[in-house]
C-alpha positions in Angstrom: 55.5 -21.7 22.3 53.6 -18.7 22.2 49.6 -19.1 23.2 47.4 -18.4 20.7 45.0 -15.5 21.2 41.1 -15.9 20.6 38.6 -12.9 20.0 35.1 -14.2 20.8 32.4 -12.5 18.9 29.3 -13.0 21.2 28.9 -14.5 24.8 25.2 -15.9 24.3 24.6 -20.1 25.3 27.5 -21.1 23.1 29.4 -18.4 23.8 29.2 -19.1 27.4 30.3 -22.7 27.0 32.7 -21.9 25.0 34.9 -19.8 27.5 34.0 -21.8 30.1 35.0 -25.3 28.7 38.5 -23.6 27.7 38.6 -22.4 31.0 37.7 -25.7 32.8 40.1 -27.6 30.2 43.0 -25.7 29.7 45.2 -28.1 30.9 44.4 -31.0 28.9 43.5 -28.5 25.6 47.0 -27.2 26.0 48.3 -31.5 26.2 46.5 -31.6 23.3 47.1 -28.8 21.1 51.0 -27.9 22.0 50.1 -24.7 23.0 48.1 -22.2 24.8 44.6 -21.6 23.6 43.3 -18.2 25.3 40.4 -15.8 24.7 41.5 -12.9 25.6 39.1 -10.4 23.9 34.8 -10.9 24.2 32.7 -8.6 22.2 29.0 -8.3 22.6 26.3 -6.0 23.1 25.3 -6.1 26.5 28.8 -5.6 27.9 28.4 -5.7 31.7 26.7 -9.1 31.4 30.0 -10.2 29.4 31.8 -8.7 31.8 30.0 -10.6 34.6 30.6 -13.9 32.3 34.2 -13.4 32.0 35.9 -11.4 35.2 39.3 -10.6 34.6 39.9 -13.3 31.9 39.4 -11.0 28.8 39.0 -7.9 27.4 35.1 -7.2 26.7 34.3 -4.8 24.2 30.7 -3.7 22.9 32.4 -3.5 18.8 33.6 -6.6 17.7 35.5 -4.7 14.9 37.8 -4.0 18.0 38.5 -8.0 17.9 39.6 -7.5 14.0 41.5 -4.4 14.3 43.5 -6.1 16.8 46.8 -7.8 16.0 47.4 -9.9 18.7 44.4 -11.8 18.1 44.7 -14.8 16.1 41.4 -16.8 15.9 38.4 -15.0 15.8 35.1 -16.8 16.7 31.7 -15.9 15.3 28.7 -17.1 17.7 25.9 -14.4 16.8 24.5 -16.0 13.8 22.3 -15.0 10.7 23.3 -13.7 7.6 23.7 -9.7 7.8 26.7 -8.3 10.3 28.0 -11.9 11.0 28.6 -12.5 7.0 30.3 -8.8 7.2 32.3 -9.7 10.8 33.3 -12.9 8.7 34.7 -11.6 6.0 36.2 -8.8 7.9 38.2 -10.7 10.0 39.3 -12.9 7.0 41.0 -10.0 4.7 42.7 -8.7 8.0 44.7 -12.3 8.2 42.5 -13.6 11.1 41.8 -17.1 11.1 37.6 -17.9 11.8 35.9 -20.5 13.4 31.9 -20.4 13.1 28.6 -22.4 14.5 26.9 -20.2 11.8 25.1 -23.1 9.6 22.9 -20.2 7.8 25.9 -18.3 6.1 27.7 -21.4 5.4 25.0 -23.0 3.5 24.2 -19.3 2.2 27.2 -17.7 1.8 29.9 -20.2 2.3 31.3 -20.9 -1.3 32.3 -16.8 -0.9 34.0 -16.9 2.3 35.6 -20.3 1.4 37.1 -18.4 -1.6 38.0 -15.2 0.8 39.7 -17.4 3.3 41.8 -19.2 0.4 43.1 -16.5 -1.4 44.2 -14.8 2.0 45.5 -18.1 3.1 43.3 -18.8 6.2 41.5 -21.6 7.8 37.5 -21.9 8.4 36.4 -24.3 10.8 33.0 -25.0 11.2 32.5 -28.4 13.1 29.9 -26.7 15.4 27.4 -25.9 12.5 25.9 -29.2 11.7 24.9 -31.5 14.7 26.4 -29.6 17.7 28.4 -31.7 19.5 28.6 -34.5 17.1 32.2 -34.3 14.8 30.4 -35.4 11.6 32.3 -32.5 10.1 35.6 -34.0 11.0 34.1 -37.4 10.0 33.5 -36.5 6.4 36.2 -34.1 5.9 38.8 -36.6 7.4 38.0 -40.0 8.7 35.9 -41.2 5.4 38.8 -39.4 3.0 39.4 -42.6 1.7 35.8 -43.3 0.4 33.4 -42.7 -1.9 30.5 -41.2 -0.2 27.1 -42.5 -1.6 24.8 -40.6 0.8 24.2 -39.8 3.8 20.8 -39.2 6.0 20.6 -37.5 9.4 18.3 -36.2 12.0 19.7 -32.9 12.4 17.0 -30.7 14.1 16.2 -32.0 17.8 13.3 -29.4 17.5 11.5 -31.2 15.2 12.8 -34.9 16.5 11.3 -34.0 20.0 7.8 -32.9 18.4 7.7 -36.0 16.1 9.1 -38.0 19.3 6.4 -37.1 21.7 3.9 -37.2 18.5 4.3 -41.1 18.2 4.1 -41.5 22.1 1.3 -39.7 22.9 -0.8 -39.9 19.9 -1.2 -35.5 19.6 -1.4 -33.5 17.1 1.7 -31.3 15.6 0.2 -27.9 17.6 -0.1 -29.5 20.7 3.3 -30.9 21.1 4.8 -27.7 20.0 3.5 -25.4 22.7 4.6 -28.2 24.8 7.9 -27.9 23.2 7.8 -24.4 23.7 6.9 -24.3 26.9 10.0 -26.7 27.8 12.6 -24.5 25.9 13.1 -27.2 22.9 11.5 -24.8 20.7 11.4 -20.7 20.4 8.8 -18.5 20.3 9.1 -18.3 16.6 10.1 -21.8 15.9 9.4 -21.4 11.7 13.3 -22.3 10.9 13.0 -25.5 12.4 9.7 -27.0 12.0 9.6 -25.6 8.4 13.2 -27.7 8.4 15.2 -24.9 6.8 18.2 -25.4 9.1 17.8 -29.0 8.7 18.6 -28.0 5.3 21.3 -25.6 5.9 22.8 -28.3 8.1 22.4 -30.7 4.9 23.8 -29.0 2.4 27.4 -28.3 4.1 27.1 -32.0 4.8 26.7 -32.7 0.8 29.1 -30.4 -0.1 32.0 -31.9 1.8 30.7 -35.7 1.0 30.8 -34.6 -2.7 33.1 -32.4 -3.6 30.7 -29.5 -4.5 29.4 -25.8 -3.9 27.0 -25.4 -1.3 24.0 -24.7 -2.9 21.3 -24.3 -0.4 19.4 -22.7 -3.0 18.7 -25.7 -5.1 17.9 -28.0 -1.4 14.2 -29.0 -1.3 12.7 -28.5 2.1 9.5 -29.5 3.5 8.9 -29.0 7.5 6.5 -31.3 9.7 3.8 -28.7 10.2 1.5 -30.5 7.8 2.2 -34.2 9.7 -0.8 -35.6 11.5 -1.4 -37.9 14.5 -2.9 -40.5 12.6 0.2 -40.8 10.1 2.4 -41.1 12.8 0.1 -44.1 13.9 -0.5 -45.9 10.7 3.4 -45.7 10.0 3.8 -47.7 13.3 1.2 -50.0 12.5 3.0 -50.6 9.1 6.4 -51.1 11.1 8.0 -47.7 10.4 9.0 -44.2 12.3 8.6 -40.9 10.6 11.8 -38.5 11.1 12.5 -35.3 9.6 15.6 -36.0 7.7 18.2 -34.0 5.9 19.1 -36.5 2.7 22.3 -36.0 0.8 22.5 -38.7 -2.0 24.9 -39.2 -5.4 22.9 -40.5 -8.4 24.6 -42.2 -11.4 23.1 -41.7 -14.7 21.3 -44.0 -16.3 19.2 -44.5 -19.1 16.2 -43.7 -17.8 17.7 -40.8 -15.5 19.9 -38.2 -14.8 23.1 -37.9 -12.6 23.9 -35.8 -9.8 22.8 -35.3 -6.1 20.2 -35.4 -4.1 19.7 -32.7 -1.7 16.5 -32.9 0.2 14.4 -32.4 3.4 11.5 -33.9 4.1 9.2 -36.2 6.6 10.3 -39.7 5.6 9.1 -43.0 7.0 12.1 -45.2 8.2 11.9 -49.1 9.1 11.2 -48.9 13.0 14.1 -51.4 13.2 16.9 -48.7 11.9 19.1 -47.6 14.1 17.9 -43.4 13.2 14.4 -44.6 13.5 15.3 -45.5 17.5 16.9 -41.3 17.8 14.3 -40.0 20.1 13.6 -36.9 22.0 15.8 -33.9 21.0 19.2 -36.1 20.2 20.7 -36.1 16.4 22.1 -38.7 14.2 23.7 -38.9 10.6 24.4 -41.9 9.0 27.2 -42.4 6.1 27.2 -44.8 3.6 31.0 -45.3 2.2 31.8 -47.6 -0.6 34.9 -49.0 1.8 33.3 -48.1 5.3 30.4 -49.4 4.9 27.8 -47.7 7.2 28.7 -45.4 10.1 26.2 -44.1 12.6 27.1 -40.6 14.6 24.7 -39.7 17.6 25.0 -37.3 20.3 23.5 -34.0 21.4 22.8 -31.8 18.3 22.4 -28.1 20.4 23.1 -27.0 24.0 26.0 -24.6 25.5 28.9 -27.2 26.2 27.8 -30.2 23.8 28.3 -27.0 20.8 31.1 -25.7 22.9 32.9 -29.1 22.6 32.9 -28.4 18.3 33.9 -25.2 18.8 37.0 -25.6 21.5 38.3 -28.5 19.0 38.2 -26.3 15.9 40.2 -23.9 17.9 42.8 -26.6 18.6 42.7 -27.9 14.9 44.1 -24.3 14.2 46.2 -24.3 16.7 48.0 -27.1 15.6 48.1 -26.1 12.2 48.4 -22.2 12.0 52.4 -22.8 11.4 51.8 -25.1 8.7 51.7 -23.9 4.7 48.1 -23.9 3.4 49.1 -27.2 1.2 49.4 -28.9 4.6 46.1 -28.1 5.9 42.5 -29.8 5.4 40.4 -28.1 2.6 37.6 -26.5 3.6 35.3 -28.5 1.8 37.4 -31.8 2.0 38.3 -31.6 -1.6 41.2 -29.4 -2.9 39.2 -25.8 -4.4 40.5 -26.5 -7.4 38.9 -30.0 -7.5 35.9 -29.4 -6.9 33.0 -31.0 -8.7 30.5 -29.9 -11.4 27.9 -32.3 -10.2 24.6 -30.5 -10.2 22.2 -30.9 -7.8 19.1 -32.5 -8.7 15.3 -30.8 -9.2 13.2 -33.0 -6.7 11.2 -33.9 -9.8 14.0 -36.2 -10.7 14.6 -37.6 -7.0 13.6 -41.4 -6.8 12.3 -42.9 -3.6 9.3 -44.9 -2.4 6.3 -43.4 -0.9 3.4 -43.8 1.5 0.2 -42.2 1.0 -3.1 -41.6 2.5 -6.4 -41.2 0.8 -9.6 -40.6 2.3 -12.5 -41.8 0.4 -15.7 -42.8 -0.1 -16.4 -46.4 1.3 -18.2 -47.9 -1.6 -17.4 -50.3 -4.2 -14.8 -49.5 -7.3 -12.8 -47.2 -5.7 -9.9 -49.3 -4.8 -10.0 -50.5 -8.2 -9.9 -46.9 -9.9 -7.0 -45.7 -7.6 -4.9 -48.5 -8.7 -5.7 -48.5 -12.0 -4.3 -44.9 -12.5 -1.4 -46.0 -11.0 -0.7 -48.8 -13.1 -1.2 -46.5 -16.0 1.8 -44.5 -15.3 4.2 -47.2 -14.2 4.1 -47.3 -10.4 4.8 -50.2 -8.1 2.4 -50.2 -5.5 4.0 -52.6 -2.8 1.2 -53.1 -0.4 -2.6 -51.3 -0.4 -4.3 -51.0 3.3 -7.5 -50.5 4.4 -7.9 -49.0 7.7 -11.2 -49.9 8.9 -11.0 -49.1 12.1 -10.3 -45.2 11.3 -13.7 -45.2 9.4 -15.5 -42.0 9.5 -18.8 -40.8 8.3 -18.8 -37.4 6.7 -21.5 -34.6 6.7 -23.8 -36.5 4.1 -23.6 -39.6 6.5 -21.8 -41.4 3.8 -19.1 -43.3 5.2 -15.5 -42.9 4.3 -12.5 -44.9 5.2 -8.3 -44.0 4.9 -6.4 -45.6 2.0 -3.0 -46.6 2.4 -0.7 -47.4 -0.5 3.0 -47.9 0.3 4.6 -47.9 -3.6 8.1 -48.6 -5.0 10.7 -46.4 -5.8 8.8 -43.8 -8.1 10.1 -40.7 -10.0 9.0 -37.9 -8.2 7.6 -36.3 -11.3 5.6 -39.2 -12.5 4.1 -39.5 -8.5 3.1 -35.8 -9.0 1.2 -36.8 -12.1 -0.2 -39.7 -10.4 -1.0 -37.8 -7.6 -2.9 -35.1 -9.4 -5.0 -37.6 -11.5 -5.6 -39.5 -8.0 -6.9 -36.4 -6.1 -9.1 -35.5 -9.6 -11.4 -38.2 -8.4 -14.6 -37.4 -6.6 -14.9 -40.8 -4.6 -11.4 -39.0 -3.2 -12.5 -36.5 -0.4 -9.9 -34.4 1.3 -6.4 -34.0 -0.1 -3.8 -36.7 -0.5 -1.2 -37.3 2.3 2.7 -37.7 0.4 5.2 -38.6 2.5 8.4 -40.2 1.1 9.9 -43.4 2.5 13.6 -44.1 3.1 14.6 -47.6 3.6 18.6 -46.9 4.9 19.6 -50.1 3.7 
């Protein structure tokens, strides 16, 4: 049977690992897949390091249009990332007939609900297993093994930028900038690090992950995304006094109406304390997880390397043999793109945060006198919030410029309406026994 032919659009870390696990593999990829998988075209800017990277193996060009206009190549692969000439190279490659596979989580969350339309009308497959978790096949997982469930949400660490800082956070008791020069200076984080630590691709990862689990549009647009830049040391050490781990998680969750509320999804990231005796709580160092809640399955836990040459490489090789196996195939045959035939998709909206309901730690600092405790709660209790337990930290007290000593206030609530613990919040902070501004951050039990 004839080998298929790959153009490879960039030769950077994945790149590399990508020729070079399909190199070292063939063999067994060819077992696999019934057929030859080859790339026989490279294209990238710096041509003579290509060159180097590849010997006589492939054709290296400096245009990647070359790859397109070619009509012996089957698969084209896009590994330069962002959203301007890799959208274009995309969409490109899918009106010439070219089937695409992508680690590009951006332009999927971005743009994806256009090329997904593209690649249907011209009757081509997009894989993307190597956009959300690296070398973990959560894609695959969603889009295939869970088929027969209803998914009723999902949570996953899915930066290991941001894992690392919080990890080394908790064990050594620094703050946020600290830990990410260190991470800098390792290589877990770049020199402009804003994307992950501001957990924007956390959310791009999260909202291709919703709209396979639900049937719907990506809509990174309407995701709400909060980074870790604003954790501090001390949170991270109350939490594990209180018996919990805070994680940056990417939350993907289906609501049912009800009385009192409104239906759709969830689509959120955010800090969120988790029970120290979850299995995500225990993902340390740079390593992501995402677990599944099914209605059949149950729970599901997937945890591996999230970034990193081969461990990506590994998404992107298998992608290529998905295709491979399938390219004869009639379009009816193949997996949707989204899990869920385009023309079943679902109208579920996704939800403004001010409707999201979840439980919630917060920190007060305050004045140390008498009353205070008594006002804090009350204004709670005036809007309908549970608290569930009400600390006292007195061995954090301070004394502040007036010598007036000041202590933290913890107050771990029930599951509130956002909106109402915005209220709450801003009547709470309004006080004048309450000195600096209020620490939020949500908890997530995962039960």
């Amino acid at each position: 049977m004839k080998a298929i032919q790959v153009g490879l659009i960039g030769i950077g870390t994945v790149g590399t690992g990508t020729f070079n696990v399909l190199q070292r593999n063939q063999e067994e990829i060819q077992r696999r897949a019934g057929r030859g998988i080859a790339i026989t075209m490279v294209a990238d800017l710096d041509t003579a390091r290509a060159q180097a990277l590849v010997g006589n193996s492939a054709q290296v060009v400096g245009d990647a249009r070359a790859i397109i206009a070619n009509p012996e190549i089957d698969i084209v692969v896009e590994l330069i990332g962002g959203y301007g000439i890799a959208k274009q190279l995309v969409m490109e490659a899918i009106e010439a007939g070219k089937h695409v596979v992508t680690a590009n989580k951006a332009l999927l969350a971005v743009h994806g609900t256009e090329i997904f339309a593209a690649a249907h009308r011209k009757g081509v497959m997009v894989m993307f297993e190597a956009a959300v978790a690296g070398g973990i096949p959560i894609i695959k997982a969603l889009r295939e093994g869970l088929t027969a469930n209803r998914i009723q949400w999902l949570a996953g660490i899915i930066n290991g930028t941001t894992n690392f800082i919080l990890s080394e956070m908790r064990d050594k008791g620094l703050d946020f900038d600290v830990v990410l020069k260190e991470a800098q200076r390792l290589g877990y984080a770049e020199a402009d690090p804003t994307f992950d630590i501001e957990g924007v691709d956390a959310a791009h990862k999260a909202t291709i992950m919703s709209a396979i689990a639900f049937g719907i549009p990506v809509q990174f647009d309407k995701a709400h995304v909060e980074g870790i830049t604003k954790l501090g040391a001390q949170d991270i050490k109350y939490a594990e006094q209180l018996g919990y781990r805070i994680k940056l998680l990417g939350i993907a969750k289906r609501r049912e109406k009800t009385a009192t509320t409104p239906g759709g999804v969830e689509l959120r990231v955010h800090p969120s304390l988790v029970p120290a005796k979850r299995l995500l709580a225990n993902v340390e160092g740079a390593m992501n997880a995402v677990v599944v809640q099914g209605d059949a399955v149950g729970t599901t836990l997937y945890y591996g390397k999230g970034a990193g040459s081969e461990p990506t490489a590994s998404a992107v090789v298998a992608d290529l043999v998905d295709i491979a196996r399938l390219v004869d195939a009639s379009a009816q045959q193949r997996v949707p793109y989204l899990a869920f035939q385009p023309d079943a998709m679902s109208d579920l909206h996704v939800l403004p945060m001010s409707d999201v309901v979840t439980s919630y730690y917060l920190r007060l600092r305050v004045a140390d006198e008498p009353g205070v405790l008594a006002k804090v709660t009350g204004i709670m209790a005036g809007m309908g919030i549970s608290i569930d337990a009400v600390l006292q930290r007195e061995g954090d007290e301070v004394v502040g410029a007036n010598d007036a000593p000041q202590t933290d206030l913890i107050i771990l609530t029930h599951d509130t309406r956002e909106g109402t613990m915005n209220e709450a919040m801003a009547a709470l902070q309004a006080l004048p026994t309450v000195l600096a501004p209020i620490v939020r951050i949500r908890k997530e039990e995962l039960a």
